[in-house]
DRENDO-1510 file (C-alpha; in Angstrom, 1 decimal, always signed):
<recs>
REC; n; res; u; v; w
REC; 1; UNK; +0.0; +0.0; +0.0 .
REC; 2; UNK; +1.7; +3.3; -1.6 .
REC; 3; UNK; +2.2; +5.5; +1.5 .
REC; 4; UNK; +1.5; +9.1; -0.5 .
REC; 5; UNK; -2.2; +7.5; -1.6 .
REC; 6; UNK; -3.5; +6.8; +1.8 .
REC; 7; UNK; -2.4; +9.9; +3.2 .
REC; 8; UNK; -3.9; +11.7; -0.1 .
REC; 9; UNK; -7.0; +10.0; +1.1 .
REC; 10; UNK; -7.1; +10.7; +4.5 .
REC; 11; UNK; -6.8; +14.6; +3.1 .
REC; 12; UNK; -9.7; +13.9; +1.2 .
REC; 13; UNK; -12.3; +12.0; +3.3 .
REC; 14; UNK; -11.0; +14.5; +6.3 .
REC; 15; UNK; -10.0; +17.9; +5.2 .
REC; 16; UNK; -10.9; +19.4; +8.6 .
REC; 17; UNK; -7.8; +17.5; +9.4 .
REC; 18; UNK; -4.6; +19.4; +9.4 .
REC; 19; UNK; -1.1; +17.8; +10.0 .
REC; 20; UNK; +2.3; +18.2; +8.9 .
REC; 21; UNK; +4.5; +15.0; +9.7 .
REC; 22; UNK; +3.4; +11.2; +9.2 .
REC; 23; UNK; +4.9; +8.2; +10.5 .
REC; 24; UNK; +4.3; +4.6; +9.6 .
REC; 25; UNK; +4.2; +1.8; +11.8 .
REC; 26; UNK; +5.7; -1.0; +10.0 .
REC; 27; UNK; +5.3; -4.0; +12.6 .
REC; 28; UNK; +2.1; -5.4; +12.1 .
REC; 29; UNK; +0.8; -7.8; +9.5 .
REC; 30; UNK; -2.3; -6.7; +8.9 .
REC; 31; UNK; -2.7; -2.8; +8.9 .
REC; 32; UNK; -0.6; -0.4; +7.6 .
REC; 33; UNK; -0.9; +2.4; +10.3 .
REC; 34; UNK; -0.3; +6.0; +10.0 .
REC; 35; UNK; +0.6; +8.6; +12.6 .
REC; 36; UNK; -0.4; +11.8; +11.9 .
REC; 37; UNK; +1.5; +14.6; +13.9 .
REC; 38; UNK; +1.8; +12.2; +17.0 .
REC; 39; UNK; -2.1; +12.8; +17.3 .
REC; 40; UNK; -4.5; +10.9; +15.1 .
REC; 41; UNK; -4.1; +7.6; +14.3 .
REC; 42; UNK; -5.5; +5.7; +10.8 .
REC; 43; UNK; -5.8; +2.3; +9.9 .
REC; 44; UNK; -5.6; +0.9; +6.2 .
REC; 45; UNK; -6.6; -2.6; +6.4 .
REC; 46; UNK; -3.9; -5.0; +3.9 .
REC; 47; UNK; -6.4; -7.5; +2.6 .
REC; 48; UNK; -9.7; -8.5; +1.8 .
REC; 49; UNK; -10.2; -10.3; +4.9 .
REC; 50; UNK; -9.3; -7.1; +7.6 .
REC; 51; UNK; -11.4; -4.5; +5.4 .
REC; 52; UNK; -14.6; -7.1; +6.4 .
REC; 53; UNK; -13.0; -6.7; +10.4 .
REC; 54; UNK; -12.3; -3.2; +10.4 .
REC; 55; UNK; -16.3; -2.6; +9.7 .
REC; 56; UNK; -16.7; -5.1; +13.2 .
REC; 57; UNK; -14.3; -3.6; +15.2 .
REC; 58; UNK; -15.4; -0.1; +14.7 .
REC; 59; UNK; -19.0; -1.6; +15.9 .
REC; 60; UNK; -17.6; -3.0; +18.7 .
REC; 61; UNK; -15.6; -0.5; +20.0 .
REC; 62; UNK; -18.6; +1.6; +19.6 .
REC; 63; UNK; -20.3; -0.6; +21.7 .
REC; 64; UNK; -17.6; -1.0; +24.0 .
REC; 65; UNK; -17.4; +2.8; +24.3 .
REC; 66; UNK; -20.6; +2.3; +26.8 .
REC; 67; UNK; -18.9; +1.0; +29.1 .
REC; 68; UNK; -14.8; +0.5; +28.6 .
REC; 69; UNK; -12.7; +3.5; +28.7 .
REC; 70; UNK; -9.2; +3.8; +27.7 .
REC; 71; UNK; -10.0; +2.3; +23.8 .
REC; 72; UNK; -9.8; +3.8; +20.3 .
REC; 73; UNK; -12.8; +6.0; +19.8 .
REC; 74; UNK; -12.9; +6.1; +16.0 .
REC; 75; UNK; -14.5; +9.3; +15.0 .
REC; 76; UNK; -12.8; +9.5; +11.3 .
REC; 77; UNK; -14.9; +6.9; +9.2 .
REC; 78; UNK; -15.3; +7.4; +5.5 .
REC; 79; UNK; -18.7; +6.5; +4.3 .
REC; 80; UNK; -17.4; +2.6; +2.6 .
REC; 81; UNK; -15.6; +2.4; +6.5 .
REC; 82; UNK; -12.6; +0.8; +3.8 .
REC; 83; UNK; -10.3; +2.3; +6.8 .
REC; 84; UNK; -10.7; +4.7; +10.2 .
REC; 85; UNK; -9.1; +7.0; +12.5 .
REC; 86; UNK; -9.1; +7.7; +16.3 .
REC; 87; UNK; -7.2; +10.2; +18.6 .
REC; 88; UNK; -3.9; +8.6; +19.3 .
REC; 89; UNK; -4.1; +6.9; +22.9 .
REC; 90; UNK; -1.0; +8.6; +24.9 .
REC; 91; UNK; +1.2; +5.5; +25.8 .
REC; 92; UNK; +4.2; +3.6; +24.8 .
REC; 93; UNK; +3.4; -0.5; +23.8 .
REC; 94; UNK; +4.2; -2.3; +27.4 .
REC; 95; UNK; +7.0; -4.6; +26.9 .
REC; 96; UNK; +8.9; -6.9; +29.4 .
REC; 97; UNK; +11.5; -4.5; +30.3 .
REC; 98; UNK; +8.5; -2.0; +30.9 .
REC; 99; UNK; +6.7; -3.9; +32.8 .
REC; 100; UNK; +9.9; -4.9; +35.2 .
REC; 101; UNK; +10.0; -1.1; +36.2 .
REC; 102; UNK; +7.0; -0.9; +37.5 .
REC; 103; UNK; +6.5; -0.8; +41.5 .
REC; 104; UNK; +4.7; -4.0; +43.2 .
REC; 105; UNK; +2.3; -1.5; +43.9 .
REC; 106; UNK; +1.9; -0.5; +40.3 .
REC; 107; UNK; +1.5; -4.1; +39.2 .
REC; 108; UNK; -1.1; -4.7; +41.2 .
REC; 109; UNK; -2.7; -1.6; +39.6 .
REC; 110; UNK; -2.5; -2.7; +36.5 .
REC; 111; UNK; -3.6; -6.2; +37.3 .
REC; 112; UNK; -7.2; -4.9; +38.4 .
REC; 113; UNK; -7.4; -2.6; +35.3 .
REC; 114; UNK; -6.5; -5.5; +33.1 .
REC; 115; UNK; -8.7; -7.7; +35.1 .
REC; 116; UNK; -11.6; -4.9; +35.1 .
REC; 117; UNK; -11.3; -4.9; +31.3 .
REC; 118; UNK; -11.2; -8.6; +30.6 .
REC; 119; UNK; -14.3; -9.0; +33.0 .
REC; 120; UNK; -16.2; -5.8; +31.6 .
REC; 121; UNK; -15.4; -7.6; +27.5 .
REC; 122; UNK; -15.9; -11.4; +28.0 .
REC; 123; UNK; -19.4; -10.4; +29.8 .
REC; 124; UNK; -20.9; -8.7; +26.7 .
REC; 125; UNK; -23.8; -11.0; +26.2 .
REC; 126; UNK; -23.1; -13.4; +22.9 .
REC; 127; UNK; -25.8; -12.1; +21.4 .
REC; 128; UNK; -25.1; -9.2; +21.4 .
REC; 129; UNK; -21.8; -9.8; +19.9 .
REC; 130; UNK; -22.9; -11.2; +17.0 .
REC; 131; UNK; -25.4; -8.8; +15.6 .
REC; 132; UNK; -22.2; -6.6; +15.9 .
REC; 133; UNK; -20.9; -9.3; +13.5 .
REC; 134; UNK; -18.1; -11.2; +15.4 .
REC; 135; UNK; -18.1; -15.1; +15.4 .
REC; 136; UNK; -16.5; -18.1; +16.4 .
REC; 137; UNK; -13.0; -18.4; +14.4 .
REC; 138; UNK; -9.8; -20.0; +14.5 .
REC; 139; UNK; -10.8; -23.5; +16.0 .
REC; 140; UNK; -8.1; -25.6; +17.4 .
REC; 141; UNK; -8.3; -27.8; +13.9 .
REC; 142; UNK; -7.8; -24.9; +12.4 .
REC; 143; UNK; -4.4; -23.8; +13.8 .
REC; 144; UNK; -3.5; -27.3; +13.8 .
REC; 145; UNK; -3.5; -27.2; +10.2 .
REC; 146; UNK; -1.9; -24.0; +10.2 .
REC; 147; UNK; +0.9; -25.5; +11.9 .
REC; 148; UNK; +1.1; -28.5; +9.8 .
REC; 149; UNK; +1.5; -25.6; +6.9 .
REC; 150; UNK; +4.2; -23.8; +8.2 .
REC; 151; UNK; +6.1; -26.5; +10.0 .
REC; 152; UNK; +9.1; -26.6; +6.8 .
REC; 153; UNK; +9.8; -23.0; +8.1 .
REC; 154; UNK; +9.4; -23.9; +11.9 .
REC; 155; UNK; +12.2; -26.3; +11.8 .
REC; 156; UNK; +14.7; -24.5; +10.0 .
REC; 157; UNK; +15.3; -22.6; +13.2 .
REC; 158; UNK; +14.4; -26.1; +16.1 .
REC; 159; UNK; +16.5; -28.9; +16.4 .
REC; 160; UNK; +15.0; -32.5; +16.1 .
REC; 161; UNK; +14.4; -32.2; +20.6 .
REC; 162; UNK; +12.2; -28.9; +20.2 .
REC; 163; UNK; +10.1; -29.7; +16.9 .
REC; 164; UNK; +9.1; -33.1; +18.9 .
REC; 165; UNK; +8.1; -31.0; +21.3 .
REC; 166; UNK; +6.1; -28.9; +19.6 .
REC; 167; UNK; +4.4; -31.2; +17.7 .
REC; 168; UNK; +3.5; -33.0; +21.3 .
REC; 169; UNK; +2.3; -29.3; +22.5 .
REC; 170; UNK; +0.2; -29.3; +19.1 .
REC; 171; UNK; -1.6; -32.5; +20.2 .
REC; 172; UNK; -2.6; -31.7; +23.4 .
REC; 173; UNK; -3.5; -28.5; +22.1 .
REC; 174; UNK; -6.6; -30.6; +20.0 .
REC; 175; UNK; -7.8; -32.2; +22.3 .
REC; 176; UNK; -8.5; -29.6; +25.0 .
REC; 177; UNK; -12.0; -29.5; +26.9 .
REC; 178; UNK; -12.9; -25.9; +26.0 .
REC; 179; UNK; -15.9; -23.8; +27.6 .
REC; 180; UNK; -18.7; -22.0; +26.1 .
REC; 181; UNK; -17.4; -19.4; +24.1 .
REC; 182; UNK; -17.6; -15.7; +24.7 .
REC; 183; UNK; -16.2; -12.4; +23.0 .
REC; 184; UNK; -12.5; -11.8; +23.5 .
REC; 185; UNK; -10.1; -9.4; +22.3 .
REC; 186; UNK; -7.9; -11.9; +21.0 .
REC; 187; UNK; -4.4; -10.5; +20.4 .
REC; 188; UNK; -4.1; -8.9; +24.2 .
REC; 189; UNK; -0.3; -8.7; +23.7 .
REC; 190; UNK; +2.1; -6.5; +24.7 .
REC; 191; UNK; +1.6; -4.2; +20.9 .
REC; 192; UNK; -1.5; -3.7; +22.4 .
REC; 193; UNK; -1.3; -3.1; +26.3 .
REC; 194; UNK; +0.1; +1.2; +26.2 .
REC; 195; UNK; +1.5; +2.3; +29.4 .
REC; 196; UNK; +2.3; +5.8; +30.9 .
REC; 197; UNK; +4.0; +6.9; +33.6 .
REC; 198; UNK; +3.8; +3.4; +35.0 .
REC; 199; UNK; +0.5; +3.1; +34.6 .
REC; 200; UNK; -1.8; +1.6; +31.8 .
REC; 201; UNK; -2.9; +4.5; +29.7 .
REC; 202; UNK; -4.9; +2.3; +27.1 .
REC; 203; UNK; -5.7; -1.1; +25.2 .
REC; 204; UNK; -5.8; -1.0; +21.3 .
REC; 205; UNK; -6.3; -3.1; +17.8 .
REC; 206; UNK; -9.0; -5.5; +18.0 .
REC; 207; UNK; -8.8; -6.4; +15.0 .
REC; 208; UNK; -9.0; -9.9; +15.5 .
REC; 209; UNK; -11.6; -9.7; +18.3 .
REC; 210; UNK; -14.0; -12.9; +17.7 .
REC; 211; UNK; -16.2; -15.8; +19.9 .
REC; 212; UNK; -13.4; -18.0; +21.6 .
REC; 213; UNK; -12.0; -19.4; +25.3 .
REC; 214; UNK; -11.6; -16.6; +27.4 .
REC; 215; UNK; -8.4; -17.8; +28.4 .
REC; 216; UNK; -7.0; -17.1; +25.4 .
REC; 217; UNK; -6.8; -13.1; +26.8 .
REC; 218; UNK; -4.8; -14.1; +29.4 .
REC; 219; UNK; -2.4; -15.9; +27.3 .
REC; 220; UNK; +0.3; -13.1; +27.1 .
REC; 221; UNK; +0.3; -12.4; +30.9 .
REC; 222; UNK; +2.3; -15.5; +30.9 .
REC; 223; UNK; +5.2; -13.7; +29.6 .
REC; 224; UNK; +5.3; -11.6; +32.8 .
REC; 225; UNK; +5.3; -13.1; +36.7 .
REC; 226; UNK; +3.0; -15.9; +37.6 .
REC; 227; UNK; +2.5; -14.2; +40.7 .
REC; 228; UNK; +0.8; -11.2; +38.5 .
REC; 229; UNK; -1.1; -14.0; +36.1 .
REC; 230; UNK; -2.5; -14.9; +39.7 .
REC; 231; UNK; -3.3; -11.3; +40.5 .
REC; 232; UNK; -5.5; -10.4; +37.2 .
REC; 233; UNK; -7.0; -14.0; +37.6 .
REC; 234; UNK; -8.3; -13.5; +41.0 .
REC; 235; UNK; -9.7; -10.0; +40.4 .
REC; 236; UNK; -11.6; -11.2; +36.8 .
REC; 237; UNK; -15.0; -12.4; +37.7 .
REC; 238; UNK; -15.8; -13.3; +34.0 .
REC; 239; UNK; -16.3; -17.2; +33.9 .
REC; 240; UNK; -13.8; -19.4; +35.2 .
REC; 241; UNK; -12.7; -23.3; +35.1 .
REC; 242; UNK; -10.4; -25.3; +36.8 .
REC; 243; UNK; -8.2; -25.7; +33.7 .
REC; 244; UNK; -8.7; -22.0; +32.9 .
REC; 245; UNK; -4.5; -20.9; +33.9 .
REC; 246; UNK; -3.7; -23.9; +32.3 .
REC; 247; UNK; -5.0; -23.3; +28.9 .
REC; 248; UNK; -3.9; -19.9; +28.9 .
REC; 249; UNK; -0.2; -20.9; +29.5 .
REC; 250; UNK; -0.5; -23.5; +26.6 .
REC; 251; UNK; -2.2; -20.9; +24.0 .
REC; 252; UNK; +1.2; -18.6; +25.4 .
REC; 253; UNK; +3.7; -21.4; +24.0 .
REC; 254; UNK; +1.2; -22.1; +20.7 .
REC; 255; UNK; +1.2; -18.9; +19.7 .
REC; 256; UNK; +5.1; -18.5; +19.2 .
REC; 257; UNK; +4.7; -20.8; +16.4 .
REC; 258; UNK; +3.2; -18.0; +15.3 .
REC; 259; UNK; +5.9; -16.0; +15.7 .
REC; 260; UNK; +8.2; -18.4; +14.8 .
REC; 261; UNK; +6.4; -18.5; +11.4 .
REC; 262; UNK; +6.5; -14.6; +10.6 .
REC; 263; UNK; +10.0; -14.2; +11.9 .
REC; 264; UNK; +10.9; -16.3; +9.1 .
REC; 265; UNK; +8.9; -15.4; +6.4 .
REC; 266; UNK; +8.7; -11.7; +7.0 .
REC; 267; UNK; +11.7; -11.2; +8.4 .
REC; 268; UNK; +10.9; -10.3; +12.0 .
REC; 269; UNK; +14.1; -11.4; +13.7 .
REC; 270; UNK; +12.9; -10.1; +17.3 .
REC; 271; UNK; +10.1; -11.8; +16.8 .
REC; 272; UNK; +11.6; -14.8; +15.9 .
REC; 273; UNK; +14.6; -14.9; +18.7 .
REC; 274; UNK; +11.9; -14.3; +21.7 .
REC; 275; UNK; +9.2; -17.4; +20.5 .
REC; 276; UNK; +12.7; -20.0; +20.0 .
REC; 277; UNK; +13.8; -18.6; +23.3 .
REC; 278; UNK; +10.3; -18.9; +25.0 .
REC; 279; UNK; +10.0; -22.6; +23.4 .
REC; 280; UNK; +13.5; -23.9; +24.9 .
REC; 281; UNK; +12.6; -22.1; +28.4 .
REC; 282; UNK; +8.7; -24.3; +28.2 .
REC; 283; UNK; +10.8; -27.3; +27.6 .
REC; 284; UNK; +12.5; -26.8; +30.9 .
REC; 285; UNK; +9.7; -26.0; +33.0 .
</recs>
């Protein structure tokens, strides 16, 4: 997507609009996102599939707006909604290291407002959810074949030890005993968690917001302290199981296959380095 058309067409749709510097984010894989003026944000879906999501997600977070704070408000929509814009959310992407600076205090904090959130989304009745448009996708069979797909790029980069392995983890992940479904964000990672001043300042892209295992949101906590996994878990009151945690920490390890996958084949080396890393530490645990 040429970079001088879609801001041509931002001028167009939104005249009322005036800014002097852009900046493209180039790390995701299914938007190309503009910065205008470290103010406005605007979304340009890449494919087919994301122009039919972006039309959900800006239902959503409209309906979300009732009673979520802290998410994109888009309030630049063209009249084919082919792309949109919000007021940027002040906050920097809350990585690892980010999150190791924070205070116990702090963490805490942010576990309830995490936990708040999750609670406040996976409680919007399913109904509900799908007049908005969202469904059910991305079944375990699905992925599965997915994985069975990429696997000649996965074991370029794992030895014989850690492909068995995965291909083990991709097993169990079949045949897991899931709950009733309900409406999750879906890619709750740290992208998509801003902080600011050691505090969470916002929660962005749900682009891939669908009908799934509400443990899939708490996937990416994983990556941080059990002891703050623990924390948000106690505080959500959404629906819980006893294999809840569980889950969760499995759909952590799947979904660096994922990474594993686009660190290859479009070149994301960080990406790439973190899921093999993450994969040799599961092996050990």
């Amino acid at each position: 997507m040429n970079k001088n058309k879609l801001i041509q067409k931002i001028r167009e749709e939104f005249p009322q609009i005036k800014f002097k510097t852009v900046k493209q984010i180039t790390c995701g894989l299914d938007h190309v996102v503009l910065i205008l003026d470290d103010k406005y944000v605007f979304r340009f879906p890449k494919n087919d599939y994301y122009k039919k999501k972006i039309k959900v997600e800006m239902r959503l977070l409209s309906e979300l707006q009732k009673k979520i704070n802290k998410i994109p408000n888009y309030k630049f929509v063209p009249k084919d909604q082919s792309f949109g814009g919000y007021l940027i959310i002040d906050g920097k992407p809350l990585s690892t290291k980010k999150f190791n600076e924070f205070t116990n205090q702090q963490k805490t904090q942010l576990a309830n407002e995490l936990a708040d959130f999750l609670t406040a989304l996976h409680k919007i009745p399913i109904s509900k959810a799908k007049k908005i448009g969202l469904k059910f996708e991305w079944s375990h069979q699905d992925e599965l074949k997915q994985y069975k797909e990429r696997r000649k790029h996965i074991k370029k980069v794992l030895n014989p030890e850690e492909l068995h392995f995965v291909d083990k983890l991709m097993d169990k992940y079949i045949s897991l005993k899931l709950p009733k479904n309900c409406l999750v964000h879906h890619d709750l990672s740290e992208d998509h968690i801003l902080a600011k001043n050691n505090k969470l300042s916002g929660i962005i892209d749900f682009g891939d917001s669908s009908l799934n295992d509400p443990a899939v949101d708490f996937a990416w906590f994983c990556e941080w302290e059990e002891d703050f996994v623990q924390k948000v878990y106690k505080r959500y009151s959404g629906r819980k199981d006893e294999e809840f945690l569980s889950r969760s920490q499995l759909y952590n390890i799947v979904m660096c296959l994922s990474w594993i996958y686009h660190g290859i084949v479009d070149k994301k080396k960080l990406w790439l380095n973190r899921a093999v890393k993450r994969i040799r530490k599961a092996m050990k645990e």
